[in-house]
C-alpha positions in Angstrom: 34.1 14.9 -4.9 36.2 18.4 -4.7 35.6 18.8 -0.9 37.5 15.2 -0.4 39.9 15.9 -3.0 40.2 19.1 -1.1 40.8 17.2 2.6 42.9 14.7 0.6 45.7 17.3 -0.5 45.5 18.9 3.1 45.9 16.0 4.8 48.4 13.4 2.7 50.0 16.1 0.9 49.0 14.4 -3.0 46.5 15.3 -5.9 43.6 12.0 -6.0 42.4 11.4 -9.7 39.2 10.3 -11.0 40.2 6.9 -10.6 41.5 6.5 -7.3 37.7 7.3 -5.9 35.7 3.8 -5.6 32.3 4.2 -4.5 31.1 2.0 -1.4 27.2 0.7 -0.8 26.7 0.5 2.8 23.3 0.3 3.1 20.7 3.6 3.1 22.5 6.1 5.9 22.1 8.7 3.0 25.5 9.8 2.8 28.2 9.1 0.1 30.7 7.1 1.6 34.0 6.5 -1.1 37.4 4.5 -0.6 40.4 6.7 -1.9 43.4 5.2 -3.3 46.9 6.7 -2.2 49.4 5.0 -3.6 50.2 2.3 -1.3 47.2 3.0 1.3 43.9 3.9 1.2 41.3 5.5 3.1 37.7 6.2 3.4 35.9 9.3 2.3 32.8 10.0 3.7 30.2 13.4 2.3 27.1 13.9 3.9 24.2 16.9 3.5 21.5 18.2 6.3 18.8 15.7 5.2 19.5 13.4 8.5 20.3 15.0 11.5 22.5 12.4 12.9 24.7 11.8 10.2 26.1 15.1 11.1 27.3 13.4 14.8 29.4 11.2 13.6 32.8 13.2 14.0 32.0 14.0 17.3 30.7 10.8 18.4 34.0 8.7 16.9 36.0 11.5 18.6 34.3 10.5 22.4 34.2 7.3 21.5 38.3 6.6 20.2 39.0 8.7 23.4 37.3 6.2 25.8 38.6 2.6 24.5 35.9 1.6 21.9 37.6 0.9 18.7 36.2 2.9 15.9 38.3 4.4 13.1 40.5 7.3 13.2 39.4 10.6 11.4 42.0 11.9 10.1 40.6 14.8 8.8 37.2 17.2 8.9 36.0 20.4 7.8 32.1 21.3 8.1 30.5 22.1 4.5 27.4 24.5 6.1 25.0 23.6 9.1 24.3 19.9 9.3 26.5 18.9 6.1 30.2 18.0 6.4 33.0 15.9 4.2 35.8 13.5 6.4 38.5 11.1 5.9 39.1 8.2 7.5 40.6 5.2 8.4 40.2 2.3 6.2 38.9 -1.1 8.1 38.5 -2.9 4.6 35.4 -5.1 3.5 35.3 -7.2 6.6 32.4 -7.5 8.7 31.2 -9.9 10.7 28.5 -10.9 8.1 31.5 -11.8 6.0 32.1 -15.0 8.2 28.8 -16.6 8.7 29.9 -19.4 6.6 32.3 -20.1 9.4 31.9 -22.8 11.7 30.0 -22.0 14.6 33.1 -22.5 17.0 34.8 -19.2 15.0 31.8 -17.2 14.6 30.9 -17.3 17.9 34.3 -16.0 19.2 33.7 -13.4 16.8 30.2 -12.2 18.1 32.1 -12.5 21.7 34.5 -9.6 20.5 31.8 -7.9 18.7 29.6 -7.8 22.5 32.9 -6.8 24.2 33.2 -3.7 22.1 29.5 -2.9 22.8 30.0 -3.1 26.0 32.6 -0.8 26.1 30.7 1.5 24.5 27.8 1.3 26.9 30.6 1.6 30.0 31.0 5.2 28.3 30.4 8.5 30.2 27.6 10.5 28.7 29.8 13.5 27.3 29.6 17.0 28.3 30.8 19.1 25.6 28.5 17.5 23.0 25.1 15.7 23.0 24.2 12.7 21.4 20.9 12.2 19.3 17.7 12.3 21.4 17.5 9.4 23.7 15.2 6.8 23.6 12.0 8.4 25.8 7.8 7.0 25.2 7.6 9.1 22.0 10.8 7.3 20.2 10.0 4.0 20.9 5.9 4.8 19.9 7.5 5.5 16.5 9.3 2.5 15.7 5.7 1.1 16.5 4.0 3.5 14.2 7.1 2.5 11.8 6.3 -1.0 11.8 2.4 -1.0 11.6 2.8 1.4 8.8 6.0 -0.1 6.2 6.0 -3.8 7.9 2.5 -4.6 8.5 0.5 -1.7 5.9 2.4 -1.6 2.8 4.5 -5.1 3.1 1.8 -7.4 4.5 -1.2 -5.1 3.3 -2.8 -5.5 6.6 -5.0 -2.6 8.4 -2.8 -1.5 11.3 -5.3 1.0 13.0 -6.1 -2.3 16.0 -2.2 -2.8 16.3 -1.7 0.8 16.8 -4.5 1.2 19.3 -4.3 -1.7 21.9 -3.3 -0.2 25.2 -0.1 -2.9 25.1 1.8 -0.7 22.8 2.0 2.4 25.1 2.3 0.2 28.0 5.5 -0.9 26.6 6.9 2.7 25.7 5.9 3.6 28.9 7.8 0.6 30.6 11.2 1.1 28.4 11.5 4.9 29.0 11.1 4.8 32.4 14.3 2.5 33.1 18.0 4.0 33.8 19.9 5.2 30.2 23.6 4.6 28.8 24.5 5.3 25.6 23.4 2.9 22.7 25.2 2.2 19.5 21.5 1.9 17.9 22.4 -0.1 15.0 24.6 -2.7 15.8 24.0 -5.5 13.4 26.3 -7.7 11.8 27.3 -5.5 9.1 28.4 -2.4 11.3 30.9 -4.3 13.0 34.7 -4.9 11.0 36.9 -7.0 12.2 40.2 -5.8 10.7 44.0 -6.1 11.8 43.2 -8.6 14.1 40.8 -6.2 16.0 36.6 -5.9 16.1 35.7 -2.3 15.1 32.1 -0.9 15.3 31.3 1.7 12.9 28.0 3.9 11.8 27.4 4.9 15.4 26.0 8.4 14.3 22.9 7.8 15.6 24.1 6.6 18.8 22.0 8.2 22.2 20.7 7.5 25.6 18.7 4.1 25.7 19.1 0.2 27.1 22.2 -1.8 26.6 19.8 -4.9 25.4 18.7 -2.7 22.8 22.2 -3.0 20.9 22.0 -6.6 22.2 19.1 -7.4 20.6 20.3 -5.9 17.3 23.0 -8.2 17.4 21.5 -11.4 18.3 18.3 -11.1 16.2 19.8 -9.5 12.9 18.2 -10.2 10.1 21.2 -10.5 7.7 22.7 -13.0 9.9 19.8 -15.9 10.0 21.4 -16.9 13.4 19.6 -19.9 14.6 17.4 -19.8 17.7 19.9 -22.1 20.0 23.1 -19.7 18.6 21.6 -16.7 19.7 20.3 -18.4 23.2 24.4 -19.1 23.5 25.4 -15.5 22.7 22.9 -14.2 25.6 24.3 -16.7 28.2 27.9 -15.1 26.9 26.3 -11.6 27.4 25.7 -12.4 31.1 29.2 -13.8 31.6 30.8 -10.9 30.0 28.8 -8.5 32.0 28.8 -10.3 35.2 24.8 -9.5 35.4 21.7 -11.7 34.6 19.8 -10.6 32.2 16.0 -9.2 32.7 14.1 -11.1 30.1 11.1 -8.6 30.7 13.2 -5.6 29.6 15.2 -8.0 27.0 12.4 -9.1 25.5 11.0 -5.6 25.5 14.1 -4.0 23.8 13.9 -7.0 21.3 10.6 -6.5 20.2 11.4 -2.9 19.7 14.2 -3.3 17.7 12.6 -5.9 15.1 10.2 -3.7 14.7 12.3 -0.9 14.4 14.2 -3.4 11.9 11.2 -4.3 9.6 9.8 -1.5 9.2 12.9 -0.3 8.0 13.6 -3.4 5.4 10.0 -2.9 4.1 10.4 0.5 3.7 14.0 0.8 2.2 12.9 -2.2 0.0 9.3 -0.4 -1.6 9.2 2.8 -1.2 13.1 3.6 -2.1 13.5 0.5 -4.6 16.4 -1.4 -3.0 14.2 -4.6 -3.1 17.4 -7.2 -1.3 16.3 -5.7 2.0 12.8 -7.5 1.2 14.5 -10.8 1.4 15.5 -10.1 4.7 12.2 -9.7 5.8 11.6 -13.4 7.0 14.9 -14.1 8.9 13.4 -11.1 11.1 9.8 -12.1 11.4 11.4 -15.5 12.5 12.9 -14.0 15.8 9.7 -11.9 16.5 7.2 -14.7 16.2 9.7 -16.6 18.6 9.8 -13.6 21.1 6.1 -13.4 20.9 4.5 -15.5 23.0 4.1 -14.0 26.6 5.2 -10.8 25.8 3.4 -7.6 25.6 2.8 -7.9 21.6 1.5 -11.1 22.1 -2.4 -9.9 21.9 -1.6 -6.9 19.9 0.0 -9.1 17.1 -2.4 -12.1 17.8 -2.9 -13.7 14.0 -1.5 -11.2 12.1 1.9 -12.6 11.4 0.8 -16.5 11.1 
């Protein structure tokens, strides 16, 4: 921890101990993210190394972001470590998320998923920047490996099925091919419940490093059919009637549904993996909450055949 000590005395002027680091799980970014006590404050430490690209956009991506009306914390301090690897402070939005409240009523929670959508949308209303780039938009070959990622770590190793008929049916391609050839704005990526804080009486997003070019329903669908959340089927219906409101716009249920199938899969191929391969077997449990939402998106839809008795 002697590059945020380091940062620490540059910045707040005192000398951390041992003890005033706390380590912090959030989830399997692959950097080491620490709260560090100052006396009467705090604030979050965050260390990452070259072995994900994006986690190296973060300060540069909070910087755009903070400068155009989305609320994401303040870095208070930076300094690059060698190429791709870095060590920051930050501001401190506590252990509130908006997976903290789904024991609310639904009357609460949904006011809080309102807020949540509002700050997305801001963030899609950005400009592209022009003195940085994002991580590679979304484009055929991007969204053809979150379909290689889910026939692989989802259906392969998780369900033990043969993929190689999934893979190959002319419907997955078709799909790619449909999503990358719409209009782009930038994407949070991941914006389930747990990347969004509510703290000080305002909704924050964090972990937008890997924010790009791609479709607003994208982040949409992340929100709506998280699997952490185990939102029912006429809550999420609700929050994409308050989507439309919010953004004056109906929403195109061919490209929706297309951006939602991505993302699940996207999603369960990432619990199955994170959960086998790396041993962090909780994200197995939240395996069904997501199959849930893609079997309910399924009929009609371009997986439909592809898909057709493999998940029953």
């Amino acid at each position: 921890m002697k590059e945020l000590s380091r940062l620490v005395q540059r910045t707040f002027h005192v000398t951390p101990r041992e003890e005033d680091f706390r380590t912090i799980a959030l989830g399997a970014s692959g950097r080491t993210i620490v709260r560090i006590g100052l006396g009467d404050r705090t604030c979050i430490g965050i260390l990452w190394g070259d072995d994900r690209a994006d986690n190296d956009s973060f300060i540069p991506t909070d910087r755009h972001l903070r400068a155009n009306g989305v609320n994401v914390p303040e870095v208070y301090d930076y300094e690059p470590l060698a190429p791709g690897c870095g060590a920051a402070l930050a501001e401190d939005l506590g252990n509130d998320n908006l997976l903290s409240f789904r024991s609310e009523s639904w009357e609460k929670l949904r006011s809080r998923y309102i807020r949540a959508m509002e700050q997305l949308r801001l963030l899609h209303e950005c400009p592209f920047p022009e003195n940085f780039s994002f991580q590679p938009s979304f484009d055929e070959s991007l969204y053809r490996w979150e379909q290689e990622y889910f026939a692989e770590h989802l259906l392969g190793t998780h369900l033990g099925l043969s993929a190689d008929g999934f893979l190959n049916h002319p419907a997955l391609r078709k799909m790619a091919q449909f999503l990358a050839g719409l209009p782009l704005c930038p994407v949070h990526r991941d914006s389930q419940s747990q990347n969004v804080h509510i703290h000080a009486g305002k909704t924050w997003l964090i972990d937008f490093q890997g924010m790009r070019g791609g479709r607003p329903e994208y982040d949409l669908a992340s929100l709506v059919f998280d699997g952490y959340a185990h939102l029912e089927a006429e809550q999420t219906d609700e929050l994409l009637r308050e989507w439309e409101h919010l953004t004056g716009r109906a929403l195109d249920r061919d490209i929706f549904c297309a951006c939602a199938l991505q993302r699940l899969m996207q999603m369960l191929g990432a619990y199955a993996n994170i959960g086998h391969n790396k041993g962090k077997t909780w994200y197995l449990k939240q395996i069904p909450a997501g199959l849930a939402h893609l079997r309910r998106l399924l009929p009609g839809s371009m997986l439909a055949e592809p898909l057709a008795g493999m998940l029953e």
